[in-house]
C-alpha positions in Angstrom: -18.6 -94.8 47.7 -18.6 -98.5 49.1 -15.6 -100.1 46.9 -14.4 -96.8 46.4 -17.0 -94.1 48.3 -15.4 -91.5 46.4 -15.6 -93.0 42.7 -19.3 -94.4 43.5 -20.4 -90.5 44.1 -18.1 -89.4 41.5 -19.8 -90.8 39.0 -24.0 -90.2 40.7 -25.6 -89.9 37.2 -29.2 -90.8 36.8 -29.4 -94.5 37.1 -30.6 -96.6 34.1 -33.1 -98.5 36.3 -32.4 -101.8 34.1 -28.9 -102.1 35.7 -29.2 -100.5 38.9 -28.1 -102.4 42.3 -28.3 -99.7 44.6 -27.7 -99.5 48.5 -29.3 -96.7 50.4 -27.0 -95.1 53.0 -28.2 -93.0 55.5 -27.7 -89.1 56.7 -26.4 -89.0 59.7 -28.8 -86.5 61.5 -26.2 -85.9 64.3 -23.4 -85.0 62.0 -24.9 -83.3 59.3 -25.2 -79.3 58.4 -26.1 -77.4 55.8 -25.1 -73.7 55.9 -25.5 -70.2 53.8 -24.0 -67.2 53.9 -24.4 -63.6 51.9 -22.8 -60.4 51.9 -25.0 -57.6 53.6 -23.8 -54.1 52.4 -20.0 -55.3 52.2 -19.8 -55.2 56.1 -19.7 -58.7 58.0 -21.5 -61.7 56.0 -24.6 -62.9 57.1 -24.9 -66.5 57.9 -27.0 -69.0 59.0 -28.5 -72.6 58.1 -31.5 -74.7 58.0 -31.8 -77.3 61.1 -34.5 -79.5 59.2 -33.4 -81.4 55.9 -33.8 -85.0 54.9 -31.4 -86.7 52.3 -32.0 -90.3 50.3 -28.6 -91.7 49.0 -28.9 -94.6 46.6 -25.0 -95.6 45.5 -24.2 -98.4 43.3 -20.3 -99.4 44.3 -20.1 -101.8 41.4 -21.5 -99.5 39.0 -21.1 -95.6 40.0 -22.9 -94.1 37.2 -26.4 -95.6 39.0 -26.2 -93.7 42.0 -28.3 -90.6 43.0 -28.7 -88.3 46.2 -31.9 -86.2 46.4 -31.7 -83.8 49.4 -34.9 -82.0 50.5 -34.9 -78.7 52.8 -37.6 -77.4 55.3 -37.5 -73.9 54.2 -39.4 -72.8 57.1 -36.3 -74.4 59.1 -33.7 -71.3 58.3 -32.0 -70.3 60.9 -29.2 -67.4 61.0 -29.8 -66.6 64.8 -32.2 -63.5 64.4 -35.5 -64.3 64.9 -37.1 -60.7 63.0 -34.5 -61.7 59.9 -35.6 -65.4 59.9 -39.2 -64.3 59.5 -38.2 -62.1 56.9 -36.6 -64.5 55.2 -39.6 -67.2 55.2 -41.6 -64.0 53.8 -42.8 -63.4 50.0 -39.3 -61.5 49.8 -37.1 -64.4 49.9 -38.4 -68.1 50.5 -41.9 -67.9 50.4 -42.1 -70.5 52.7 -46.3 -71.0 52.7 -46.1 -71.3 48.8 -42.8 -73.4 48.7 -42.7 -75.4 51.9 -39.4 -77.3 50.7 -36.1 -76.5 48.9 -34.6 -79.7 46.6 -31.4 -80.7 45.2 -31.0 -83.7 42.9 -28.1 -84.8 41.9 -26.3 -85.0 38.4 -23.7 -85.8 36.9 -20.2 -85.7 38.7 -16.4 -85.2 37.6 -13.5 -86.5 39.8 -10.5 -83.8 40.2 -8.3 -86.3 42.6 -9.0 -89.2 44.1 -10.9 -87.2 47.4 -11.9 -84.5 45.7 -14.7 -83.8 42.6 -17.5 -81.6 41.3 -21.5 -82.6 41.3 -23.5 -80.9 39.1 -27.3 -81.3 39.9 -30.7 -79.0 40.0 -31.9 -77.4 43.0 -35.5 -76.3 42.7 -36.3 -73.7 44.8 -39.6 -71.4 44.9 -40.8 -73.6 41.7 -37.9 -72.9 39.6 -35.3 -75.4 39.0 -31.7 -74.6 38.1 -28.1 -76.0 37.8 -26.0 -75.7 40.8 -22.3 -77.0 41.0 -21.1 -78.3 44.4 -16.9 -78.4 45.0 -16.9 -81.8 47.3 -14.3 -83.5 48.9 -14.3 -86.6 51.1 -13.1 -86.3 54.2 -12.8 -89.7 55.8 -13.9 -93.4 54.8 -13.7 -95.3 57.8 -15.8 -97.3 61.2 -16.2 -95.6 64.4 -14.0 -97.0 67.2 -15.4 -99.9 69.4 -15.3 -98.1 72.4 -17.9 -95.6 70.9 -20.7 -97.3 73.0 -24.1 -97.7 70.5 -21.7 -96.6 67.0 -21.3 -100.6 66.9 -18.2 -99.8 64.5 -20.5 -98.4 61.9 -18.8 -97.9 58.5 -19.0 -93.6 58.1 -18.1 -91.7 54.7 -17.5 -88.1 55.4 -18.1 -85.1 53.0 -17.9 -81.5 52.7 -19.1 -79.7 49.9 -19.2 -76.2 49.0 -21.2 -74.1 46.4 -22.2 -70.8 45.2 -25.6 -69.3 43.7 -27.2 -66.2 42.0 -30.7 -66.2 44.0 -32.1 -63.9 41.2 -31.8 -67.1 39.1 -34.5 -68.6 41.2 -36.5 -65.6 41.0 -35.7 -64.2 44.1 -35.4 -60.7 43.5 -35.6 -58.3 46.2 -34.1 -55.4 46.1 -31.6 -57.3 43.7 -29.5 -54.7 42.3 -25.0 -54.7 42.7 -24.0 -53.3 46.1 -27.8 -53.6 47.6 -28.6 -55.0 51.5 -28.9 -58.1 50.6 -26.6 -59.9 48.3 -27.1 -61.2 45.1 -24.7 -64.5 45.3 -25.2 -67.0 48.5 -22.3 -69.5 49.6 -23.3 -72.7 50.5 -21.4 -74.7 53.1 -22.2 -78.4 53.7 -21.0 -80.9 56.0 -22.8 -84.6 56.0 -21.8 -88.2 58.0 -23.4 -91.1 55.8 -23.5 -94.2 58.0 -23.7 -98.0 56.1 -26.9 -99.1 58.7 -27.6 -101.9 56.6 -24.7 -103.5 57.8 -25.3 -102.8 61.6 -26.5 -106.3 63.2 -30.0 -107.0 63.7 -29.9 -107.3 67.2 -27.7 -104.0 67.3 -29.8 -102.0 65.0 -32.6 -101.2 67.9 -30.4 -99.2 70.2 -27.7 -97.2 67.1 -27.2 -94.3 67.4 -26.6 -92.6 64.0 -29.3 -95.0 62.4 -32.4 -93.3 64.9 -31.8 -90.3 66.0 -33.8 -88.2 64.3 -35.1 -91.3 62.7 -37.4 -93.1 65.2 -39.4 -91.2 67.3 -39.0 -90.6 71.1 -35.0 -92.3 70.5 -32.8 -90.5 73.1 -29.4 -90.0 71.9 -26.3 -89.4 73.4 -26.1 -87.2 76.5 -30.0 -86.8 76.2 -31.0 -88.2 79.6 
């Protein structure tokens, strides 16, 4: 990111702490998502997504192999607007949110297909198991917000979407896993993230901007909020 935002995460190996200059960047709470969907019995897909998720993003622009991302999930934060399936799916039977509060991705290594567009492979770990995932990403925008955003103070905003597929049997989550059963074996993942540059917002700005509090400092009202 920063020189080039999409050759910094293009290249988000593990950072030989010797070299590393990292700058953190921060998730935009506001403009962030991170979505799932499954097949259920080959009629319409399920979907849904988790509402609660924090993200640390340490990128290197001089040096792009020294950058990482660690995202971390609140499982019990699933959400596919069905209150009786949400419960099922914090159960034993899927997430088994009491014994595995949190899902985790780390990032790995990544390979750049065009100048926007490239392919992280990381780990998630997920009810204690960690596995490779692959995530298709492309960036979507590199740019400031407009000055007559009021409390945006022209923040510098990178823009990704990202896409991803798994087996959840490879994380051990095997209910009624078996070809053409309820619940499908292979879950789409759909992601959408703003990272704002806040170390670059001025101090006497920083107090009252928006993308660097909300859901950041507590009782911040954001936009439209009252």
């Amino acid at each position: 990111m920063i020189k080039t935002i999409t050759a910094a995460l293009a290249s988000a190996l593990v950072a030989s702490p010797l070299f590393a200059e990292q700058r953190e960047w921060t998730l935009d709470l506001g403009h962030a998502h991170i979505g799932w969907e499954i097949d259920h019995m080959d009629l319409a897909r399920t979907v849904g997504r988790f509402d609660d998720f924090e993200g640390t993003f340490l990128i290197d622009e001089d040096d792009p192999a020294n950058s990482s991302i660690t995202v971390t999930v609140d499982a019990a934060s699933v959400n596919s607007n069905h209150v009786g399936r949400d419960n099922h799916i914090r159960n034993a039977d899927y997430l088994n949110v009491p014994e595995f509060p949190t899902v985790t991705f780390t990032s790995g290594e990544i390979t750049m297909t065009s100048e926007t567009e490239g392919m992280m492979d990381g780990t998630l770990t997920m009810l204690g198991v960690t596995a490779p995932v692959t995530l298709d990403f492309t960036l979507v925008a590199d740019r400031t917000y407009p000055d007559f955003i009021p409390n945006y103070d022209e923040i510098r905003t990178a823009s990704f979407e990202a896409t991803g597929k798994i087996t959840r049997t490879d994380w051990g989550m095997d209910f009624i896993a078996f070809p053409g059963s309820p619940t499908g074996l292979e879950i789409d993942l759909d992601i959408h993230v703003d990272l704002v540059d806040c170390a670059t917002v001025p101090a006497e700005a920083l107090p009252t901007n928006v993308p660097c509090n909300w859901g950041y400092a507590e009782g911040f009202t954001g936009p439209n909020e009252g």
